[in-house]
Every structure is written in C-alpha cells, then in structure tokens.
C-alpha positions in Angstrom: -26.1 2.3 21.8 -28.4 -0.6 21.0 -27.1 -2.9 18.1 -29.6 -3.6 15.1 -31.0 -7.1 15.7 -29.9 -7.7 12.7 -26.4 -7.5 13.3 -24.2 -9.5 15.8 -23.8 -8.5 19.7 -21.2 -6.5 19.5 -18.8 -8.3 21.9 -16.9 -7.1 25.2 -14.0 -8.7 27.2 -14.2 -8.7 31.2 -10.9 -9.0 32.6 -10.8 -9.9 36.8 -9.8 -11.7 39.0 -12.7 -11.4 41.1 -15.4 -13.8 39.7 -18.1 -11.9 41.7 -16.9 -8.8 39.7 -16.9 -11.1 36.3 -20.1 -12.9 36.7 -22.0 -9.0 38.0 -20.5 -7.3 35.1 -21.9 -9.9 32.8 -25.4 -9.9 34.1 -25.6 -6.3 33.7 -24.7 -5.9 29.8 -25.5 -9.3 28.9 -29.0 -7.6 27.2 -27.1 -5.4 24.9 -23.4 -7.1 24.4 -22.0 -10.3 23.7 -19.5 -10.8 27.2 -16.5 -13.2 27.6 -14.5 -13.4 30.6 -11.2 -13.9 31.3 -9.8 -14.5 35.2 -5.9 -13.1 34.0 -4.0 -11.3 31.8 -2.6 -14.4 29.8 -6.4 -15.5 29.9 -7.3 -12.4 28.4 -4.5 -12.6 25.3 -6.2 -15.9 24.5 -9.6 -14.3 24.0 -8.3 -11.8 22.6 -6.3 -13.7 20.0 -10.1 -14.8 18.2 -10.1 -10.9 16.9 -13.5 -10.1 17.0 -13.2 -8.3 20.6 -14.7 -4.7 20.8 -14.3 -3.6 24.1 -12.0 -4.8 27.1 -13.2 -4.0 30.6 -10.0 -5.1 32.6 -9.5 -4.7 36.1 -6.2 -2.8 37.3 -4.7 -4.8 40.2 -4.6 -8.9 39.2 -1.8 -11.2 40.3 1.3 -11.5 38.0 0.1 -8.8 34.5 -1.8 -5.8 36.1 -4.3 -4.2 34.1 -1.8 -1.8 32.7 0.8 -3.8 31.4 -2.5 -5.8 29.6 -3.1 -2.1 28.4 0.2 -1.9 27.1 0.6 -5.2 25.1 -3.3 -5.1 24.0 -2.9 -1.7 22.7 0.9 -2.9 20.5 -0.9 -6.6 19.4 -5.0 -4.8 18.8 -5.0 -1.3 18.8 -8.4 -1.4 17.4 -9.8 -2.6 21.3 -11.0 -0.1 22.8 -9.6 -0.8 26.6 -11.4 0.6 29.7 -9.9 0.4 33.1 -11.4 -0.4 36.5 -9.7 -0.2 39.9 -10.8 -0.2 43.5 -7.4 2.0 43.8 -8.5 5.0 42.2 -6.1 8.0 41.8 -5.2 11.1 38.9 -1.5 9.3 38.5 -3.1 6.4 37.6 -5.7 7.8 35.4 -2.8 9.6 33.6 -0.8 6.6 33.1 -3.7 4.7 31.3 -4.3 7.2 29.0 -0.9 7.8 28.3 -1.2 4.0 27.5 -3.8 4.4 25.0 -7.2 3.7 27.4 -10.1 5.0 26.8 -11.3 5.9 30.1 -10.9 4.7 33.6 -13.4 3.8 36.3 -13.5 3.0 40.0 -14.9 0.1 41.7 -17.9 -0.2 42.4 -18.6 0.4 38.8 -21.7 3.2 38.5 -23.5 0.9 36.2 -25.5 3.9 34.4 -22.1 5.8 34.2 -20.5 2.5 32.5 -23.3 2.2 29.8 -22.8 5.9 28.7 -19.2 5.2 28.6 -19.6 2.5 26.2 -22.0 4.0 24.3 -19.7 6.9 24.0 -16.8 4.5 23.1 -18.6 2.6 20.1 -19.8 5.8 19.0 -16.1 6.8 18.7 -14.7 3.2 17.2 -17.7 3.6 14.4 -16.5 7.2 13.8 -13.0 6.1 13.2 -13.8 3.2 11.3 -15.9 5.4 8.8 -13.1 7.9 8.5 -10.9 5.4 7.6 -13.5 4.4 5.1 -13.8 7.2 4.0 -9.9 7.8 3.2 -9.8 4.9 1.3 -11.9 5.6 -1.2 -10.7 8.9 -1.4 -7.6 6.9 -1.8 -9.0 4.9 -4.9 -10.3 7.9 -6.6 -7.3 10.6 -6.5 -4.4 8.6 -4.8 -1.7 6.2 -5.5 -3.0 3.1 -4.2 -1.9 1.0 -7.2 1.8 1.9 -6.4 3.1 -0.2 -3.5 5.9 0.3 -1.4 7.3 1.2 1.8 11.1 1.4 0.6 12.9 4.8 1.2 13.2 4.6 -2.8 9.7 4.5 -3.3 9.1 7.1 -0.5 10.5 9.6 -2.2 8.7 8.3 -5.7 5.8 9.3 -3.4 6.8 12.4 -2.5 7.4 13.2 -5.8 4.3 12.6 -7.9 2.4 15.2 -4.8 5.0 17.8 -5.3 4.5 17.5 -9.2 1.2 17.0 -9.4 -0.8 19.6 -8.7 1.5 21.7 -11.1 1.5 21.8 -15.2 5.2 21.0 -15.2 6.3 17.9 -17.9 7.4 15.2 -16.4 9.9 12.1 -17.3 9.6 9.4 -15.9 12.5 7.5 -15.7 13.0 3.1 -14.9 13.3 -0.4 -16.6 10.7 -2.4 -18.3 8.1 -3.1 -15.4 9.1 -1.0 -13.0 5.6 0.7 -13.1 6.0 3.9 -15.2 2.2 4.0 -16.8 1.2 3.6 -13.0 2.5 6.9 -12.0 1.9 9.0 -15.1 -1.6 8.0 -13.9 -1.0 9.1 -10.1 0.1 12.2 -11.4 -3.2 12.7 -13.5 -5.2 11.7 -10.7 -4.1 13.9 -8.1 -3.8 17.1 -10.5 -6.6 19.7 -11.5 -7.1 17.9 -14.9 -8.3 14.9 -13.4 -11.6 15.0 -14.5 -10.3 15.3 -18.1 -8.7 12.0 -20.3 -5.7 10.4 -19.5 -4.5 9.0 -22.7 -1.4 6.6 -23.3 1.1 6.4 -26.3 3.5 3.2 -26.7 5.7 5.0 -28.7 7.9 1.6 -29.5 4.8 -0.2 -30.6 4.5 2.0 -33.8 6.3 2.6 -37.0 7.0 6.5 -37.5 4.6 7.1 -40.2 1.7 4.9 -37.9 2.9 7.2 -34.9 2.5 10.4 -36.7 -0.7 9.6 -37.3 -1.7 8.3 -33.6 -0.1 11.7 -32.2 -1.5 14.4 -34.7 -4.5 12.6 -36.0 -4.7 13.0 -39.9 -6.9 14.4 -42.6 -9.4 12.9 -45.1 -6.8 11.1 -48.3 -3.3 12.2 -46.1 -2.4 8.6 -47.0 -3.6 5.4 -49.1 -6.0 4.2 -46.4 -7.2 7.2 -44.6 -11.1 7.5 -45.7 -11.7 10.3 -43.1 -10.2 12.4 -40.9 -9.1 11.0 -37.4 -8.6 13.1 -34.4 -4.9 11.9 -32.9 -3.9 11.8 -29.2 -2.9 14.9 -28.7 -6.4 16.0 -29.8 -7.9 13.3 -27.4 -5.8 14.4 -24.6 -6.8 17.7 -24.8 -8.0 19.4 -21.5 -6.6 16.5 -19.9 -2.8 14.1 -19.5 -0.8 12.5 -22.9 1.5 10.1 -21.6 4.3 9.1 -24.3 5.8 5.5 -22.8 9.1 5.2 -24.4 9.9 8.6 -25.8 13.4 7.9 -26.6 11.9 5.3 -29.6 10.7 8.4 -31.8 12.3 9.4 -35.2 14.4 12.3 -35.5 11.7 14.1 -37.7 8.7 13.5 -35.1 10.8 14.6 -32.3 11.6 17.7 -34.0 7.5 17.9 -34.5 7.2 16.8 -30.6 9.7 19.9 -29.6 7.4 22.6 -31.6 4.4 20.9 -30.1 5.5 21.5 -26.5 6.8 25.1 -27.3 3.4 26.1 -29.3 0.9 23.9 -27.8 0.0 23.6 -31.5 0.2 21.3 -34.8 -1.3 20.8 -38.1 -2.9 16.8 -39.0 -0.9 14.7 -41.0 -2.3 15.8 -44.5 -3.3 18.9 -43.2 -3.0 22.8 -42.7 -5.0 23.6 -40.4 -3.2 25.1 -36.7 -4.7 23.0 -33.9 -4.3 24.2 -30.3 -4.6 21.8 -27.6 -4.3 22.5 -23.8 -2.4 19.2 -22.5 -0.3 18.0 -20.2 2.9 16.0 -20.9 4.4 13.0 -19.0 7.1 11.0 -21.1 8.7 7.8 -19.9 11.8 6.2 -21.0 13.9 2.9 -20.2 17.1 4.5 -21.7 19.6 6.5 -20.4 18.3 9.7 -22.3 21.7 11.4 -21.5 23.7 9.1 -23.4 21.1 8.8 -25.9 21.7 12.2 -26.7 25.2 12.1 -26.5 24.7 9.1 -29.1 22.9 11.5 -30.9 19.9 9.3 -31.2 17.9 12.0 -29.4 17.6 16.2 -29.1 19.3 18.0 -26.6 16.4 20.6 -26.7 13.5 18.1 -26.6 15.8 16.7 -23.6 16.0 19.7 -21.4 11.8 20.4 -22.7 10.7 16.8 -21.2 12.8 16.7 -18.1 11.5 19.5 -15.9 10.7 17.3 -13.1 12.5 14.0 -12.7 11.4 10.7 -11.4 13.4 7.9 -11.3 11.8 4.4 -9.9 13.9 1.6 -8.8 14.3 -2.0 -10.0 12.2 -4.3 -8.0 15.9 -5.9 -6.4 16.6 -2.3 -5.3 13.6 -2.4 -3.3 13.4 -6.0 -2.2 12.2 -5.2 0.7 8.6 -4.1 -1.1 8.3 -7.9 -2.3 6.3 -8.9 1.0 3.6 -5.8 0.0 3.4 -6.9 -3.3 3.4 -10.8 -2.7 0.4 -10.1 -0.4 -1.6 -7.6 -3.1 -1.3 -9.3 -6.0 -2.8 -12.6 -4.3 -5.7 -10.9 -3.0 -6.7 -9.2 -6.5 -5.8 -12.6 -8.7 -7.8 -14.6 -6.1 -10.5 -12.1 -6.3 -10.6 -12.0 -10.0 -10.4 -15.8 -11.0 -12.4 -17.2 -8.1 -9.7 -19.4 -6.3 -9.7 -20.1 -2.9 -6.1 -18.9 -2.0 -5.5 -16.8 0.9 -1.6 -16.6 1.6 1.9 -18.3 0.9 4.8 -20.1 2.8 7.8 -18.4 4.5 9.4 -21.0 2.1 8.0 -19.8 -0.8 8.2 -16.1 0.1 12.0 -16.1 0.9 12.2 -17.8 -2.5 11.1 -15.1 -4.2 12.3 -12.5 -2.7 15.8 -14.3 -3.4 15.2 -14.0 -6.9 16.3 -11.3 -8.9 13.4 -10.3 -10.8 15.1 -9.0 -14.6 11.0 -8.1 -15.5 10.2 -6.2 -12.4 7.3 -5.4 -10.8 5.1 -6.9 -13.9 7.3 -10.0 -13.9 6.2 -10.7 -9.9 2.4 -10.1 -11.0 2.2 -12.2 -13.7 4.0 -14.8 -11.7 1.7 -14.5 -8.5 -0.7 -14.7 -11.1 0.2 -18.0 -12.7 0.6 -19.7 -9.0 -2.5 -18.4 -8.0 -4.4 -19.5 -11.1 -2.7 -23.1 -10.9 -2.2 -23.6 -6.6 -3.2 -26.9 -5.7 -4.2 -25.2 -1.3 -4.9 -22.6 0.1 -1.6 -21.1 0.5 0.9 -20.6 -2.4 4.5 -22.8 -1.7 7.5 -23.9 -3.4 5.7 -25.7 -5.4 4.0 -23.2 -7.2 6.7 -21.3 -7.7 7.8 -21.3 -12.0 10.7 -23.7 -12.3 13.3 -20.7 -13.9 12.5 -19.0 -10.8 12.6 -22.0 -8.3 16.1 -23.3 -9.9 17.8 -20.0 -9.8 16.8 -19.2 -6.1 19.9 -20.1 -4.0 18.0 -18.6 -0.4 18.1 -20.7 2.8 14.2 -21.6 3.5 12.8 -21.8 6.6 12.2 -24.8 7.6 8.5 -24.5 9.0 5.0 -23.7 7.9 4.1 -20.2 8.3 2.6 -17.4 7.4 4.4 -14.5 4.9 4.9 -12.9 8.6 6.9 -15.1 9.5 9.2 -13.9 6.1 8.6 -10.8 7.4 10.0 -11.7 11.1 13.0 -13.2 9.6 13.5 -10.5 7.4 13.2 -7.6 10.8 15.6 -9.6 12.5 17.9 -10.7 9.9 18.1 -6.3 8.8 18.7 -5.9 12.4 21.7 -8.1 12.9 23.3 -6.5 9.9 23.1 -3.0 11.2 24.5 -4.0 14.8 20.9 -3.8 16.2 20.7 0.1 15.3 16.9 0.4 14.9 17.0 3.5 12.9 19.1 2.5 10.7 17.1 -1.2 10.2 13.9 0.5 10.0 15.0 3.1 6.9 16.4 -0.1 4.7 13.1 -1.7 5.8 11.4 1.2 4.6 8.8 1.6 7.9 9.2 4.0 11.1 10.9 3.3 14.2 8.0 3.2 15.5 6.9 0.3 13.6 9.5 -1.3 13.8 9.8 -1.0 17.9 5.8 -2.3 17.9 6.9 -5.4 15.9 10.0 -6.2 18.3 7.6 -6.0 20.8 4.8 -8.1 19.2 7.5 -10.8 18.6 8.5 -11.0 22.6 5.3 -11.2 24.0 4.8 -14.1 21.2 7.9 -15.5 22.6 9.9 -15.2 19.4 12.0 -12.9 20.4 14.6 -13.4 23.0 16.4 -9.7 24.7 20.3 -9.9 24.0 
C-alpha cells in the first residue's frame, strides 16, 4: 500500500533490542512509513502511549518483557495496533501462541524484506476494512438503532432487548417510567427499527391539552365543529397513518375520550370531531405513562379494557439512581453534543465533579442530568467541567467523598470498578453485572489498571 501524499505516513513501531535490527528495519520502510523505535518493552509502552501507532514490529526474545508479553499488554491497552512478530527462534508453538495472543502474523529473522512489505500491505488493508465496517455500523446505528438511549446497566439491557423483540412486530406498546426517564426516546427506537419506519412518527402530550383541545388533536375535526374551526383539520391519528402515534401520558385522558381511544384501537376507525364520516387509519400505537396504570384503574380514573388493549408488550425504564452506574456514559455524551452545539471548548470533567454527580439523586432523571451538563458546559470557565460548575442545589446536597486529585472521568470510573469490587468480595461476575459490562471487560480494565500501576494483586 502506498499512502496518498496527501495524507500522513502512516506510522510503524520497531521494537528490538538489536540496534543493527532497528536502524536496517528503518532504512528499508522509511520511503513508505513513518518509523519510531523503541530498544524495550517499557520503551515501546511509551511510544505507544502517543496513540497514533499503526503497526508494531516487535522482536520476540528482549531482556526483561519478551515480545509476547508486549503482545499481550499492547493488545488489552491498543487493540487497534496491529502487532507483528519477529524471532530468530522460529517454531509452530510459537506461532500459535502469538496468534492466540491477538498477532497478526509472525516472521523469522532475517526478515524477507519483500515478504514483510506484502505483509503490511496486507495488514493495513485489513485495519482500513475494519475501520470502514465499523463506520459503516454506525450509521446504520444512527439511522435504525438506539443510539440516543445510553446505558450499559442490566436494567437498561433488558430495555434493549426489549424494544428489538417488539419492534419488528405491530403489537401496542406501553411504555412505562418517571418524568425524564426517556420514554419519547424509545417509542422512537421502536419506530425506527420496525417496518413502518419510513412512514411518520408522530407524538401526542396528552397532559398538555384540555379534553375538548385533545379531541381535536387526536381525530382532527370538520369545517364549523366548534366556534373557531374555519376548515377542516386532519388530527394525529390521520397524520400517523401508515406510520407510529405515540400518546405520552395516556393515563391524563377523560373518561369519554378513552372510551373513543378503546373503539379506535378495536376498529382502526373514527369519525372527526363535527363529523360523520368513518375514517380508517392503519397505525401503530405506543402509549407512555408515569402512573401506576394498575392503581389508576383500581381508582377508577382509567378503563380496565383500554388497560389490557395498551399493555400488550411492557416496558418499564428505570430511574436514573437505579442505574447510577450509566451516569459516567451519559456525563461523557451529553458534553460532547453541548460542546458541539454551543461552540465551547470543553472536553471532559474532574473525578471530583463526576463522583459528585453521580452522588446526587437525580428526582428529574435523565433530562434533569442533560440540562444540567448543559448549563455547566454553556457557563465552564476550562476545559474540563469541576465542582465548580456543578448547580449549587446539586453541589450542597451531594454528601460523596471526592477524590482528592485531578483526573480524568476514568479515574471515577477506576474508583467506581474497584469500589463494586470490594463490595462483592472481589466476585468479578457478580461486579461486572451491577456495572452493567462483561467479564470480559471488566478483566481487560483490571489488567489495564496493573500494568498502569494502579492496581496492586491482593
């Protein structure tokens, strides 16, 4: 492969001992790659700790870190290095070890220069593949997924899990959670990853509108139904047709328009406010509620039969202090967008500030963190958000210990690991389901941590 001139070298690490090996190495790809060199393992961490390493080249026998514990530790810290081993020592164990260790290939010494080239050729070839699959899955993310809904909680798992069970089916849905908990987001998840996601997705605030206003909005109305109405309107349930009508707060309807609602979702059809005329429409339904609909009908504030119509497939979504854990994600996304959108130059926030609030208790939710990332990124005096920005209600209420050094919202994160980890006796499964990653991840992080020398083995 010969990079566009255009573009930067793309950049490869040489790893040996040998300086004859080093400086040979260097004056052989010089003309097509960018080369550093490293005489060590440790050596070779620090290069690689700049991040913009494509390719490591390491040599297999070196005094103190071989070439395959480097191979080990490069491929936990940068899996996105491709790592290619050489070895005077040649042999098929070997061989098989590295690639059980994530390498690439594996070469004997003396390199065959021409068989090297191809190899990286071949390997770039590979790392641009990847890297344009993974493009590719994100924006088939943004178009049909649920990339506005983030968490890695075992609750919101299974909110996951979920909306692609539900749907690609025509089955009603309620969705079920406090005030900012995110309900709009998934009624739009489950439009975007069903069949009728090329038609409208419409949205009803049901608590916004008087009963006579609503009736109108739902079933559109005819030309003089009402002092006012100069024409006839087509209502939501006329816009929504071939596509979803989502009704946010369902349990806020009068009795009479939820007996209306019920023969709507038996029929499929309804007459316009003023008029006679039998409409059909060919909708999907997803209603959303921050009531107890059970003891609302109990209460008799709401039909048992428009109950049991609307809750065919439940979802329930948790408060943002039942999935604390999520506050990290969030923290880190909302940041990027509002730094994005209002042109501020803020890039991250303190440990400090991140244990704060994920101390606090968070009565509004998910939109009560947004518009509170918001304000601090709109108003942050650095770079990086800190106690200081932090809304005084919030600050005052927070009763967390801090930690007491300047970090990075990793180092929350670190704390949080370990912290999860002491409370469940240092059982990794059970830390890494309340953390809401795998084992896996979880294992890769313990290790990340020791080779930074944060970690100490008990």
């Amino acid at each position: 492969m010969t990079p566009s001139k255009s573009r930067p070298l793309p950049v490869i690490l040489v790893v040996d001992d040998d300086k004859n090996t080093r400086e040979g190495l260097d004056r052989a790809l010089r003309d097509k790659y960018t080369i550093r060199q490293a005489e060590s393992a440790p050596r070779a961490m620090e290069e690689l700790a700049h991040g913009d390493v494509d390719i490591m080249l390491t040599d297999m026998r070196m005094p103190g870190m071989d070439g395959l514990e480097l191979l080990r530790r490069v491929k936990t810290r940068y899996p996105q290095v491709v790592c290619i081993l050489l070895t005077a020592y040649g042999s098929v164990e070997s061989a098989v070890d590295a690639m059980k260790h994530g390498a690439y290939d594996f070469l004997t010494k003396p390199v065959n220069l021409n068989y090297l080239e191809m190899i990286l050729d071949r390997a770039f070839h590979s790392r641009a593949m990847e890297s344009k699959v993974e493009e590719l899955q994100g924006q088939l993310d943004a178009k049909y997924g649920m990339e506005q809904i983030i968490g890695q909680s075992p609750a919101m798992r299974q909110v996951f899990d979920l909306i692609r069970q539900a749907a690609p089916t025509q089955a009603t849905v309620l969705i079920r959670g406090a005030s900012g908990t995110g309900k709009e987001l998934v009624a739009q998840a489950l439009h975007r990853l069903s069949e009728r996601s090329r038609g409208p997705f419409v949205a009803v605030h049901c608590a916004a509108l008087s009963t006579n206003l609503l009736e109108s909005e739902l079933f559109g109305h005819e030309r003089g139904a009402f002092t006012g109405a100069v024409s006839r309107r087509k209502g939501r349930f006329e816009q929504a047709d071939g596509g979803t009508l989502f009704l946010d707060e369902i349990s806020e309807i009068d009795a009479s328009l939820q007996v209306k609602l019920l023969r709507v979702l038996e029929t499929r059809t309804f007459e316009r406010v003023g008029g006679e005329e039998q409409i059909s429409v060919d909708i999907r339904l997803v209603a959303a509620t921050n009531r107890n609909l059970e003891e609302w009908v109990k209460e008799g504030n709401f039909r048992e039969d428009l109950y049991y119509r609307l809750n065919v497939v439940d979802i329930n979504l948790p408060t943002l202090a039942e999935r604390s854990g999520d506050i990290p994600l969030l923290c880190d996304s909302f940041i990027r967008e509002f730094a994005t959108r209002h042109g501020r130059n803020v890039s991250g926030i303190t440990p400090e500030a991140a244990a704060m609030l994920a101390a606090y208790h968070w009565p509004g939710n998910v939109r009560e963190l947004r518009n509170t990332i918001e304000r601090m990124v709109v108003l942050a005096g650095s770079e990086r958000l800190g106690t200081r920005d932090i809304p005084p209600q919030i600050r005052n209420t927070s009763a967390t210990p801090l930690p007491s050094d300047e970090g990075s919202l990793a180092d929350a994160e670190r704390e949080n690991i370990l912290a999860t980890l002491r409370q469940h006796n240092q059982n990794r499964t059970q830390a890494a389901a309340e953390l809401g990653i795998s084992r896996r991840t979880l294992i890769r992080k313990l290790n990340t941590y020791r080779e930074q020398g944060l970690l100490n083995d008990e």
